[in-house]
Every structure is written in structure tokens, then in C-alpha cells.
C-alpha positions in Angstrom: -23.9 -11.2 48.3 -27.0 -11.3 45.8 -26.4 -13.7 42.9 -27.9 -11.8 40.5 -25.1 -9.0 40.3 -22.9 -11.3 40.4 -24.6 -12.9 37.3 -25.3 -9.5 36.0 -21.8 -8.5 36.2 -20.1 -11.8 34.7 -22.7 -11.6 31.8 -21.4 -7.7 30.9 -17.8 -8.7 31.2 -18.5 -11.7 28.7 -20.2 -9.3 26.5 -17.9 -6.8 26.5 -14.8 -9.0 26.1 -17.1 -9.9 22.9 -17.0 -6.7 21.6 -13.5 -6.3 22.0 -12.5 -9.2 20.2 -14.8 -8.0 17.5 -14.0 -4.5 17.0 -9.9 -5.9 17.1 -11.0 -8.6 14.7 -12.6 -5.6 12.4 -9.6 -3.6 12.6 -7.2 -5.9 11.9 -9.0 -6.8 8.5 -9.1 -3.3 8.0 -5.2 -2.7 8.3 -4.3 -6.0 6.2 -6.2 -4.4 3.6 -4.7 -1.0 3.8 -1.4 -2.9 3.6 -2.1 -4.8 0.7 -3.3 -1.3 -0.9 0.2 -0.1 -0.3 2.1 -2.9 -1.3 0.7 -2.7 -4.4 2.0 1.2 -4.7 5.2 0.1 -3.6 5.0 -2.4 -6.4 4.0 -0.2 -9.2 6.6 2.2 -7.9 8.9 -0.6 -7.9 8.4 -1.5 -11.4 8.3 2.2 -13.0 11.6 2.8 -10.9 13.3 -0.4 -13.0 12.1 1.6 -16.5 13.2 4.7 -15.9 17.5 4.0 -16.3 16.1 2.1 -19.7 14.0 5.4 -21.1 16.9 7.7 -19.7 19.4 5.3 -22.3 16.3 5.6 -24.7 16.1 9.5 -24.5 20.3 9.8 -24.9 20.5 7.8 -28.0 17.7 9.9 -29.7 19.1 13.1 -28.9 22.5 12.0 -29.9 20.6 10.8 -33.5 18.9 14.2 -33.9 21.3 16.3 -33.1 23.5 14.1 -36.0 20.5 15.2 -38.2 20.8 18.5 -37.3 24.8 18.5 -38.2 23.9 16.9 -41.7 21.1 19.2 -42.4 23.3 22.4 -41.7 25.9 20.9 -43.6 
């Protein structure tokens, strides 16, 4: 056996093993950050999802007072 492919051969394996762990290293950051990004959708969803039984309340009572403006006006 000749040493030097041996040597050759364990020195590409480290390196690749090296890019490996850096490209999953990479990608991983990449995905916590696209899941962060949604979260904070989710949330805003979340929140705008809570208002909108308030407003619907909000919108009820108003058209109930103008339609009793309407009654007294055509009265």
C-alpha cells in the first residue's frame, strides 16, 4: 500500500466531513430564521384574529344606532 493515498484519502474525507457539517450548520440557521419569520405571521394573525369578534360587536351596535336615526328622521 503507498502511504500517500492513504494520507490523501483520509485528508479528503476530513475535508469533506467539513463541508458537510458546514453547509448543515448554514442551513439550519437558515430554517430557524424562516421559522422565526413565520412565527411572527402566526402572531400577527393571532392577534388580529382576537379583534375581529370586538369590531364585529363594534359594527352591530352602530348599525343598530343608525338605523334608530334613520327611524327618527322619517318619523
Amino acid at each position: 500500500m503507498d502511504w500517500t493515498s492513504i494520507i490523501v484519502a483520509v485528508v479528503t474525507g476530513g475535508l469533506a466531513f467539513l463541508g458537510v457539517l458546514v453547509s448543515n450548520r448554514k442551513t439550519g440557521a437558515l430554517i430557524a430564521y424562516r421559522l422565526q419569520q413565520l412565527e411572527a405571521k402566526v402572531d400577527k394573525h393571532n392577534h388580529f384574529a382576537e379583534r375581529m369578534p370586538v369590531i364585529e360587536e363594534q359594527i352591530k351596535a352602530a348599525n343598530h344606532r343608525i338605523e334608530d336615526l334613520e327611524r327618527r328622521v322619517d318619523t
